[in-house]
Structures are given as structure tokens and as C-alpha cells.
Backbone as CSV, one residue per row, in Angstrom:
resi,resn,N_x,N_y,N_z,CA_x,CA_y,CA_z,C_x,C_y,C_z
1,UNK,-0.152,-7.127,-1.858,0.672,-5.958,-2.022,0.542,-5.099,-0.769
2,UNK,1.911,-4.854,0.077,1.695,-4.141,1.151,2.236,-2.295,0.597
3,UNK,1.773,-1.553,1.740,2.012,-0.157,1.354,3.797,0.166,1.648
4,UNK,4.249,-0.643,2.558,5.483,-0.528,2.884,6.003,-1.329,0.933
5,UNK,5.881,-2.131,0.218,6.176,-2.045,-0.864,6.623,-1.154,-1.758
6,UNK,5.261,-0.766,-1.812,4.838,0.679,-2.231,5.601,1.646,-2.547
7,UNK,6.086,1.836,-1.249,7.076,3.059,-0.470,8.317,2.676,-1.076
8,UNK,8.649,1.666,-0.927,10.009,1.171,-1.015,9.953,1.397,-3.142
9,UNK,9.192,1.088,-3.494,9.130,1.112,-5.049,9.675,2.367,-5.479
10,UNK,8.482,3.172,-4.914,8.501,5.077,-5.459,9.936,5.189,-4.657
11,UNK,10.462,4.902,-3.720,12.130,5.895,-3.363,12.884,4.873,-4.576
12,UNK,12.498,3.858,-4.857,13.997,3.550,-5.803,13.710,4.153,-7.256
13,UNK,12.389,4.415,-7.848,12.332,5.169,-8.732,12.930,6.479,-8.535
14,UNK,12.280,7.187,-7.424,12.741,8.631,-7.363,14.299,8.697,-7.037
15,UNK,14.865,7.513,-6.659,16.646,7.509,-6.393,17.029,7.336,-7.616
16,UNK,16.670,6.244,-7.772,17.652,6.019,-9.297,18.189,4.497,-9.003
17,UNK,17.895,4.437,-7.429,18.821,3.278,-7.312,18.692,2.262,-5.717
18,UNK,18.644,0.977,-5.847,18.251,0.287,-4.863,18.616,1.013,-3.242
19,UNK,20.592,0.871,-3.608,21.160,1.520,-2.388,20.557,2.809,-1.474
20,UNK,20.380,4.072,-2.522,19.588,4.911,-2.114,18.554,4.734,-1.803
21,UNK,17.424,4.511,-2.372,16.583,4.124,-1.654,16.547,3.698,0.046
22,UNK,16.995,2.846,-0.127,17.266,2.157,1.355,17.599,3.285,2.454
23,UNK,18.825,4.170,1.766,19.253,5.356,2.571,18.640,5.929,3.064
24,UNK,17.341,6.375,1.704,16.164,7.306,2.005,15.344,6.421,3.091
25,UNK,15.000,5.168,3.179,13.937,4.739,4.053,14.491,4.164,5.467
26,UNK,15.795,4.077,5.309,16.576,3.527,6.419,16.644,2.368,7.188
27,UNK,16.593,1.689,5.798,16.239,0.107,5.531,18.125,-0.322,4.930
28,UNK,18.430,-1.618,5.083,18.895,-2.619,4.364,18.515,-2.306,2.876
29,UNK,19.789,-2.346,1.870,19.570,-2.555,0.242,19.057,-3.933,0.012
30,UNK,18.989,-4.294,1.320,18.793,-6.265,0.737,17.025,-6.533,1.766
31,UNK,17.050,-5.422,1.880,15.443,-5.226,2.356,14.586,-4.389,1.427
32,UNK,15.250,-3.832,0.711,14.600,-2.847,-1.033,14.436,-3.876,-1.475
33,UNK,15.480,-4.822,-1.983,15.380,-6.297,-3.120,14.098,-6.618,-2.893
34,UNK,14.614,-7.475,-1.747,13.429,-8.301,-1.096,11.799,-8.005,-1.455
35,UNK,11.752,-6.622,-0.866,10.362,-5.947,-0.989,9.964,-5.714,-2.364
36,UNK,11.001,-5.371,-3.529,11.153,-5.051,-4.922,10.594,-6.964,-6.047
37,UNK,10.988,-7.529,-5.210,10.908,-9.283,-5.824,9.610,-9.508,-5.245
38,UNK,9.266,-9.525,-4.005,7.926,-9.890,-3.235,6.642,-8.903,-4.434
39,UNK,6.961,-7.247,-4.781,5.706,-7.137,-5.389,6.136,-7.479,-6.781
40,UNK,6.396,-7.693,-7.309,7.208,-8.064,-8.555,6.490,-9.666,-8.740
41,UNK,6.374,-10.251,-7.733,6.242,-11.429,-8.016,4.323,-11.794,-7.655
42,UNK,4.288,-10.428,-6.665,2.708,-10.073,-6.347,1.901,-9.562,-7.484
43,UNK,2.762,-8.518,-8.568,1.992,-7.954,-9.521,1.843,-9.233,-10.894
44,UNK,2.943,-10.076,-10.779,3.371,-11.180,-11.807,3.806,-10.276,-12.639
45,UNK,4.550,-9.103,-13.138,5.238,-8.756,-14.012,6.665,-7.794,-13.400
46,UNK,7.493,-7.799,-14.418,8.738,-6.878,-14.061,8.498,-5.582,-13.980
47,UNK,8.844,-4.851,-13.207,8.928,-3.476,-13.418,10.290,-2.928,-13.506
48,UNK,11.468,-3.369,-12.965,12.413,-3.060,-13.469,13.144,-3.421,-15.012
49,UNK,14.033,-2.579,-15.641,15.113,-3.675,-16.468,16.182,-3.788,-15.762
50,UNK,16.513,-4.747,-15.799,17.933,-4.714,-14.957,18.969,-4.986,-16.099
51,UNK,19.980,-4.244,-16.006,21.490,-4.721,-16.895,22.288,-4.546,-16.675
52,UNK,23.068,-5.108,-15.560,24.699,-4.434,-15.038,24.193,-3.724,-13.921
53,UNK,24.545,-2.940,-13.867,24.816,-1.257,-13.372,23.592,-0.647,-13.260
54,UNK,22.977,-0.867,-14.288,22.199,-0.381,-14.987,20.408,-0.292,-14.441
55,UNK,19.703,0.269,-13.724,18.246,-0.054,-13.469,17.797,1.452,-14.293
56,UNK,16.658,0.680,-14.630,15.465,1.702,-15.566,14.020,1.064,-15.492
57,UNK,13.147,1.659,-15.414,11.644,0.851,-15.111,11.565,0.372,-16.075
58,UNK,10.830,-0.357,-16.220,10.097,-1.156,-17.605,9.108,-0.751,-18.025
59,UNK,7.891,-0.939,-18.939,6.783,0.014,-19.284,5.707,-0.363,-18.058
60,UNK,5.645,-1.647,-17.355,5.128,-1.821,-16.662,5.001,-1.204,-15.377
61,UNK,6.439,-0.936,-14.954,7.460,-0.156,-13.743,6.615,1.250,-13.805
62,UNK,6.952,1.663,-15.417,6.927,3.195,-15.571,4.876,3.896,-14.742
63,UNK,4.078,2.634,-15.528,2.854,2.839,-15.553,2.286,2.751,-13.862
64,UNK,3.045,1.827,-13.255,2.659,1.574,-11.797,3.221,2.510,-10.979
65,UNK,4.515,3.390,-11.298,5.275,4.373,-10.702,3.945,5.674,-10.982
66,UNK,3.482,5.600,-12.154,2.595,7.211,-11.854,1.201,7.063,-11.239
67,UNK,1.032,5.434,-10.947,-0.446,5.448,-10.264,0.223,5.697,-8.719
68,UNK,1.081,5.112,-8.049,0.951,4.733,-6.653,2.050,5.648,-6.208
69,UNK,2.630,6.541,-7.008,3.020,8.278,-6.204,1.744,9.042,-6.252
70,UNK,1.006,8.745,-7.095,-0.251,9.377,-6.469,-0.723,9.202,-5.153
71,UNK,-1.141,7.605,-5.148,-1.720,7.408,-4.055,-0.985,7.399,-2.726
72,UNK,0.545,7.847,-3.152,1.201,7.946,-1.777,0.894,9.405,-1.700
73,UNK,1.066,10.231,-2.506,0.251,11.265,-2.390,-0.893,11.728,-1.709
74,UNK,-1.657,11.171,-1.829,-3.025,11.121,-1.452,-2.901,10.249,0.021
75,UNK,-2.477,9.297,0.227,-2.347,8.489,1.360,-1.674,10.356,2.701
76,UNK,-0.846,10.581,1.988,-0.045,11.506,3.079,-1.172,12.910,3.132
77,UNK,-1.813,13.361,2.599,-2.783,14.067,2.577,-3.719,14.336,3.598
78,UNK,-3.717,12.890,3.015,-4.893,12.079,4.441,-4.624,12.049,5.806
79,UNK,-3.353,11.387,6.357,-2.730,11.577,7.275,-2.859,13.031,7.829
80,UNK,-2.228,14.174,7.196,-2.092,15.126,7.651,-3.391,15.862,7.779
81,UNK,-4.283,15.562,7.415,-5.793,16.058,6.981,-6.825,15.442,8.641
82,UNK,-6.295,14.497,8.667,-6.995,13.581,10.039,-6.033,14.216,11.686
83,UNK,-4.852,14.402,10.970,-4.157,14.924,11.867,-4.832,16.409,12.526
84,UNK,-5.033,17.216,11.779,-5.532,18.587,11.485,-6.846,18.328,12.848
85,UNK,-8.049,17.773,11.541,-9.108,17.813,12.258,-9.276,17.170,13.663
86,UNK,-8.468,15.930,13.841,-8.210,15.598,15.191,-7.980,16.590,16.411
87,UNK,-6.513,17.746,15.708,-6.255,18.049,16.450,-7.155,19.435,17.143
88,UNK,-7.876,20.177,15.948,-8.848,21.088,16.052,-10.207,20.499,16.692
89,UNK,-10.153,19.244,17.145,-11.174,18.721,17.946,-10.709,17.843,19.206
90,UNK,-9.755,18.178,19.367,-8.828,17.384,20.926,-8.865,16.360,20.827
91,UNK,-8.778,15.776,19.763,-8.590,14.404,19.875,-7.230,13.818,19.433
92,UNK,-6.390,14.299,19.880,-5.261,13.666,19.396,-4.641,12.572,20.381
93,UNK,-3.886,11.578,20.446,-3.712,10.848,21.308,-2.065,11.479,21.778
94,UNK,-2.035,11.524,23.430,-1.059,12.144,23.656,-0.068,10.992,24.531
């Protein structure tokens, strides 16, 4: 399971929808799939339902959507947190 997954998971939850997503990450809709089937097939279960038109998480979807907006949460935290102290100690790379 890569973090670029990840990423790509939480924007199609928070879109509503593959296309968007993509918009939001500025990716290919057929690079959401892709990444959406690869952990899908990494976790061995569905997280979407798919029907038509139609996408909605699955209970599986729903449960993995509130762990890993956390940890993107927390991942960006971090970033900006290392950023900080880096930069309050000259170490930033210029």
C-alpha cells in the first residue's frame, strides 16, 4: 500500500467521485481507477459499491476512510512541523 494510494482514496471520498478526484490531484480519472483497484486488491476487500452512476463506500471503504484521513492528517502535520523546526534552525535546503 503506497501513500500516493492513500491520497488518491481520501479525494474520491471527499469528492464524491473518481473524475473529481483526479481534478483535485491533477492526475488522469484512469490513474484514480488504477490506484483505487491496486489498493483494493492490496487490502483484498472492496471499499467501494459501485452501481451505475452511482459510488458510495462500503462498510469496509467507510472504516478505512476514517483511519487514513487521519493519518493524512497527521502525515501533513508532520511535514509542516519539520518544516518549522528546520527552518528555526537553518536548515532548510535552499
Amino acid at each position: 500500500m503506497l501513500l500516493r494510494q492513500i491520497q488518491c482514496f481520501c479525494a474520491v471520498c471527499e469528492t464524491g467521485s473518481f473524475t473529481k478526484a483526479a481534478q483535485s490531484l491533477y492526475i488522469t480519472q484512469s490513474a484514480v481507477s488504477q490506484q483505487m483497484k491496486n489498493l483494493e486488491t492490496d487490502l483484498g476487500v472492496s471499499l467501494f459499491k459501485r452501481g451505475g452512476r452511482n459510488l458510495s463506500l462500503s462498510n469496509a471503504g467507510k472504516r478505512f476512510y476514517e483511519e487514513t484521513s487521519t493519518i493524512l492528517a497527521q502525515i501533513d502535520t508532520a511535514k509542516k512541523n519539520a518544516h518549522q523546526v528546520g527552518e528555526e534552525a537553518g536548515e532548510l535546503i535552499k
